[in-house]
N, C-alpha and C positions, 0 to 999 in steps of 0.2 A: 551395472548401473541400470537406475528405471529405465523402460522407454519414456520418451517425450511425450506430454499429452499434446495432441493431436484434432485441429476444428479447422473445418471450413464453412466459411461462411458466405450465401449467397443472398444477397438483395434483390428482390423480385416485386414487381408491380403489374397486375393483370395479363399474368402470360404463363398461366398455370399448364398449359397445355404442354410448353418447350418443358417448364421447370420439372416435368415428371419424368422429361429423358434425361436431364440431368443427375435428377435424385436417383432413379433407375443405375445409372451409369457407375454413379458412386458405390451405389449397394454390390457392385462386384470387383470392386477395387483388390486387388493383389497382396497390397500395404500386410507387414507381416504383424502387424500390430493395430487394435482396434479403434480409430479415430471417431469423433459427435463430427456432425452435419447440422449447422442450424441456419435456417431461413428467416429470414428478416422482410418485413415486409406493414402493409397498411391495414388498421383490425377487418376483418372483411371483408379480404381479401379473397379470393378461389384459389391462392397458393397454399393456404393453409390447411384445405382438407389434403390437399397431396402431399404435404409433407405430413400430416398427419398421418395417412396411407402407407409412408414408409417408415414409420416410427422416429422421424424428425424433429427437433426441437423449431419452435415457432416465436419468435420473439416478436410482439407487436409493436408497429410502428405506428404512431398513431398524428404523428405532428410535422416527420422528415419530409423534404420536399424538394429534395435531391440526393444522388447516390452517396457522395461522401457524409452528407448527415445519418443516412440510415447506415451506412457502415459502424459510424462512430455509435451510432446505438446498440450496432454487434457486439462492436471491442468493447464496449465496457459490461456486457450483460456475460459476455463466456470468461471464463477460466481454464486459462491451457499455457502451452510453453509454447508451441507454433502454431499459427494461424494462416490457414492458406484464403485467397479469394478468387471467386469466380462470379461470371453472370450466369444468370438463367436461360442463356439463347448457345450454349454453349454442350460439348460431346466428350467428356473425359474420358481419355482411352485408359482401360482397366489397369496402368502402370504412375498414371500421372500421379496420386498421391508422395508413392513413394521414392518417383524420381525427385521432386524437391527437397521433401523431408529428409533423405540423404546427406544433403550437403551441410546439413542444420552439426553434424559433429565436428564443422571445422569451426570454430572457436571465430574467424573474421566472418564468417556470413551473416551477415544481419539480415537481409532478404536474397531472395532468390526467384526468376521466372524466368520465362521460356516463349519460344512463336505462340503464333494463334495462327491459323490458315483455315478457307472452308472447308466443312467435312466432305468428305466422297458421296454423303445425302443431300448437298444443295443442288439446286439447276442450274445449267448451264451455266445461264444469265451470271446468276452469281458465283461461280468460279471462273467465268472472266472479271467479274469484279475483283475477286482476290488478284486474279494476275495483274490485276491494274493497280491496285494497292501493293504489291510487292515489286512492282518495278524496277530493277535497278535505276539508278539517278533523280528518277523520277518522282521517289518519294520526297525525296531534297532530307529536310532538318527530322521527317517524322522518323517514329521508333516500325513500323512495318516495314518488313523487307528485309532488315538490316539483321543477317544471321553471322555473328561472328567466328572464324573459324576456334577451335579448340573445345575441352571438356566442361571446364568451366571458368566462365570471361567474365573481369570486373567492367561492370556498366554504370548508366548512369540514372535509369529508366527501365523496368517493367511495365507490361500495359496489365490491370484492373484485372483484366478475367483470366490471367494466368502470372498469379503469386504467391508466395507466400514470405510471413515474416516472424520474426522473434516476438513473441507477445510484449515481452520487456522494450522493447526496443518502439514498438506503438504506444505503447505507455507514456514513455519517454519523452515521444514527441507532441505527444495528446491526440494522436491518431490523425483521419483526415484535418484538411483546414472544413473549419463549421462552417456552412452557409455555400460551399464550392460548387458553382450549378456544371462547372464541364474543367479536365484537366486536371481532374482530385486526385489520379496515381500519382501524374506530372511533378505534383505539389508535393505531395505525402512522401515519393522519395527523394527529390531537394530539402525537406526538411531531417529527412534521416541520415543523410551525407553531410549537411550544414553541423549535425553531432559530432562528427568525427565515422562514422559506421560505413560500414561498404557492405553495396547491394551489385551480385554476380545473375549471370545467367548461364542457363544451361541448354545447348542448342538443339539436345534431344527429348525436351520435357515439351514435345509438341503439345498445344490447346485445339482443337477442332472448334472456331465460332463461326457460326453462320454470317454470312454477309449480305446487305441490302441489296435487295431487287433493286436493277435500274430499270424506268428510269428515278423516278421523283423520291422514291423513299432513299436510294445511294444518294444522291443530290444535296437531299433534307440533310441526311447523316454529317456529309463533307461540308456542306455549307455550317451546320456548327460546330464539329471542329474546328474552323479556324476562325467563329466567330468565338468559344471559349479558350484556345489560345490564346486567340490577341490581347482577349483581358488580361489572362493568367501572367502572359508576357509584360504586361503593364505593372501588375503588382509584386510579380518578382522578376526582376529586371536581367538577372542572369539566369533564369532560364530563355533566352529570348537567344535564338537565331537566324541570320541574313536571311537565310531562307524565308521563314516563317512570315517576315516580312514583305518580300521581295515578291511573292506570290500574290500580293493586294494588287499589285501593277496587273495580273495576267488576264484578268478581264476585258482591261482598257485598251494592251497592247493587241490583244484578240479581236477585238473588234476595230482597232485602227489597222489592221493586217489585211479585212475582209475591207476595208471599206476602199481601201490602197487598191487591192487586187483587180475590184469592180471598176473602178476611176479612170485607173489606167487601162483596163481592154475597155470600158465603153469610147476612151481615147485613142486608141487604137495600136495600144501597147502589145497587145497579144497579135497582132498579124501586122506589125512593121518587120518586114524586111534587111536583112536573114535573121530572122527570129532566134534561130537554135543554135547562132555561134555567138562569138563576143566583138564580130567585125561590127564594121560599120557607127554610124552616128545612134549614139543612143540618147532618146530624147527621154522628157520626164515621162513622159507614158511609159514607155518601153521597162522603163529603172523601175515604176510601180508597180507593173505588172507581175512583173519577171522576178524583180528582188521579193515580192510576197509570198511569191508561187516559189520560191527558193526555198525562203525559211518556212513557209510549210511543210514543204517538203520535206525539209530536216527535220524539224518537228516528229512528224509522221515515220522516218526513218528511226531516230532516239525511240519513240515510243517502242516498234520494235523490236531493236536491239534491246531495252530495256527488258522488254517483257520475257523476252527470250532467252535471256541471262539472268532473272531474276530469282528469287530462292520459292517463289508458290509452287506446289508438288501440280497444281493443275495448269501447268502448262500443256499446250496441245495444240495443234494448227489453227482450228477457231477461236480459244482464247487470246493466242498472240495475236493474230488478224484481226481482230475488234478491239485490240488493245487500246489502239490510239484515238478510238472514239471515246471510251470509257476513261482514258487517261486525262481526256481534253474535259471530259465531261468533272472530271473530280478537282481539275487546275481551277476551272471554272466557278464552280460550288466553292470549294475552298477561297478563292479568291475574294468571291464575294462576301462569304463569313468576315473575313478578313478587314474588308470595306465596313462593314457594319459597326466590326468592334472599333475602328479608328474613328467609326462616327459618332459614335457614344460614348469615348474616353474625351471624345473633344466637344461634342455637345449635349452630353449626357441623356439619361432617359433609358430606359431598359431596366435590366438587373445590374443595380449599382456595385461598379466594382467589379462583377465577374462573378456577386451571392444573388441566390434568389430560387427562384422556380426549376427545377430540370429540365434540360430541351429533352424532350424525348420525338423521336422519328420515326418508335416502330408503333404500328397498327394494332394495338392490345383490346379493341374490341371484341366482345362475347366472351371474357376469359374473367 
């Protein structure tokens, strides 16, 4: 039988700089058979001389004003049997094509992906970030973190920069949803499961994506995801998880936790008499103080444990050890995301719906 033809496609917007170690990366792929690379992107773009550079196809995008639009500009311009996707801020290790494309001879795969973790090239910084997005517990409803054990495991969800799918089977569904400014994987394989098709993953087809500098760029990132969540969640209502929701509170509770803590020792909750046992007449200071400085505590501990039992290859003493700042810090952003989109599903204004503009958060100036 033929081999399968074989594309990946990446969607790139002023970030020519990553997108050459990307195309670079590809160009030494293992794959025993020769797969197109084409790049998608806005005419006039600086991606377009580097994949020029590497003898890349360049599709212009001239109108998309978010990643699932410009994808859907991919899917309908290539012709092939499997279509893998990735971003442009991402490090394919010389095996990655062909661990997915593999699976593509089992007749129920209709998609297929795998982790994404920082590569061994980010700093520090952000390979604490990964430890803090791969958390055990911690990540609650999200798809990070969550490595299942076995060869290959039916799921529910791939993330964006490490997939791949049956060309037919995008077809099928008319590719992304049009207009999806965040949560277009989310979408894209709820609509392909809502067919009838099963989408697997494979827990050795590692992705190396870089992750946001904290503080403000991590922050920006988390803050919208769980402000395009919340929408996504709104318009399809079974993808929506306790979690997902449950995380809008964490803000509120976080600061009624600090403000508990402060109340009761400026009452003198923190040196009433014996402090450190559970004898004695406990007044409400004492219960403020002590109950905040409790569940901090735990808090702080969970983060830990989490980080420390969690599936990121960069663990290491200083990553678990700033865990719990960076952990608070992503409850936090997320949370807020969270607040935002309940404010605008209830009093609208924004990107209606959950269509519109791309949040983007990375710094793509001079490129």
């Amino acid at each position: 039988m033929a081999a399968p033809r074989v594309c990946v496609l990446i969607p790139t917007l002023r970030n020519s700089l990553q997108l050459e170690v990307v195309l670079k990366s590809l160009a030494s792929q293992d794959h025993h058979s020769d797969f197109d690379v084409a790049v998608v992107g806005p005419t006039g773009d600086a991606g377009q001389e580097v994949a020029e550079k590497y003898g890349r196809r360049w599709i212009d995008d001239a109108s998309s004003r978010n990643r699932a639009d410009a994808c859907n500009v991919g899917i309908k311009a290539i012709d092939c049997d499997i279509l893998l996707f990735t971003d442009d801020d991402v490090i394919p290790p010389i095996d990655w094509v062909g661990k997915l494309v593999r699976w593509f001879e089992r007749p129920e795969v209709a998609a297929v992906g795998g982790p994404n973790f920082a590569p061994d090239e980010d700093p520090r910084w952000a390979k604490a970030a990964d430890v803090a997005f791969t958390a055990k517990w911690m990540t609650a409803g999200t798809r990070y973190g969550k490595v299942p054990p076995g060869e290959l495991v039916e799921i529910e969800h791939n993330p964006g920069c490490n997939s791949a799918y049956r060309k037919s089977v995008l077809d099928q569904v008319g590719g992304y949803e049009p207009g999806c400014i965040g949560a277009e994987d989310v979408v894209l394989d709820e609509k392909i499961r809502a067919e009838g098709h099963r989408i697997w993953f494979d827990p050795t087809a590692v992705m190396p994506h870089r992750r946001r500098l904290p503080v403000k760029p991590y922050m920006q990132q988390l803050r919208n995801y769980g402000y395009v969540r919340t929408l996504a969640n709104a318009r399809w209502p079974n993808l929506a998880v306790w979690s997902h929701s449950a995380i809008g509170f964490f803000p509120v509770l976080a600061m009624l936790g600090i403000i508990t803590l402060f109340a009761g020792g400026l009452s003198g909750g923190a040196t009433e008499e014996p402090w450190f046992t559970f004898e004695g007449e406990w007044s409400w200071a004492r219960i403020a103080f002590h109950g905040s400085l409790g569940l901090m505590c735990a808090y702080v501990v969970l983060c830990w444990s989490g980080a420390a039992l969690g599936n990121s290859p960069h663990r290491n003493p200083f990553t678990v050890l700033v865990s719990p700042i960076l952990i608070f810090l992503a409850h936090w952003s997320y949370g807020g995301g969270v607040v935002r989109g309940w404010k605008q599903i209830r009093f609208g204004g924004g990107a209606e719906a959950g269509l519109g503009v791309q949040l983007d958060d990375k710094d793509r100036s001079g490129q």
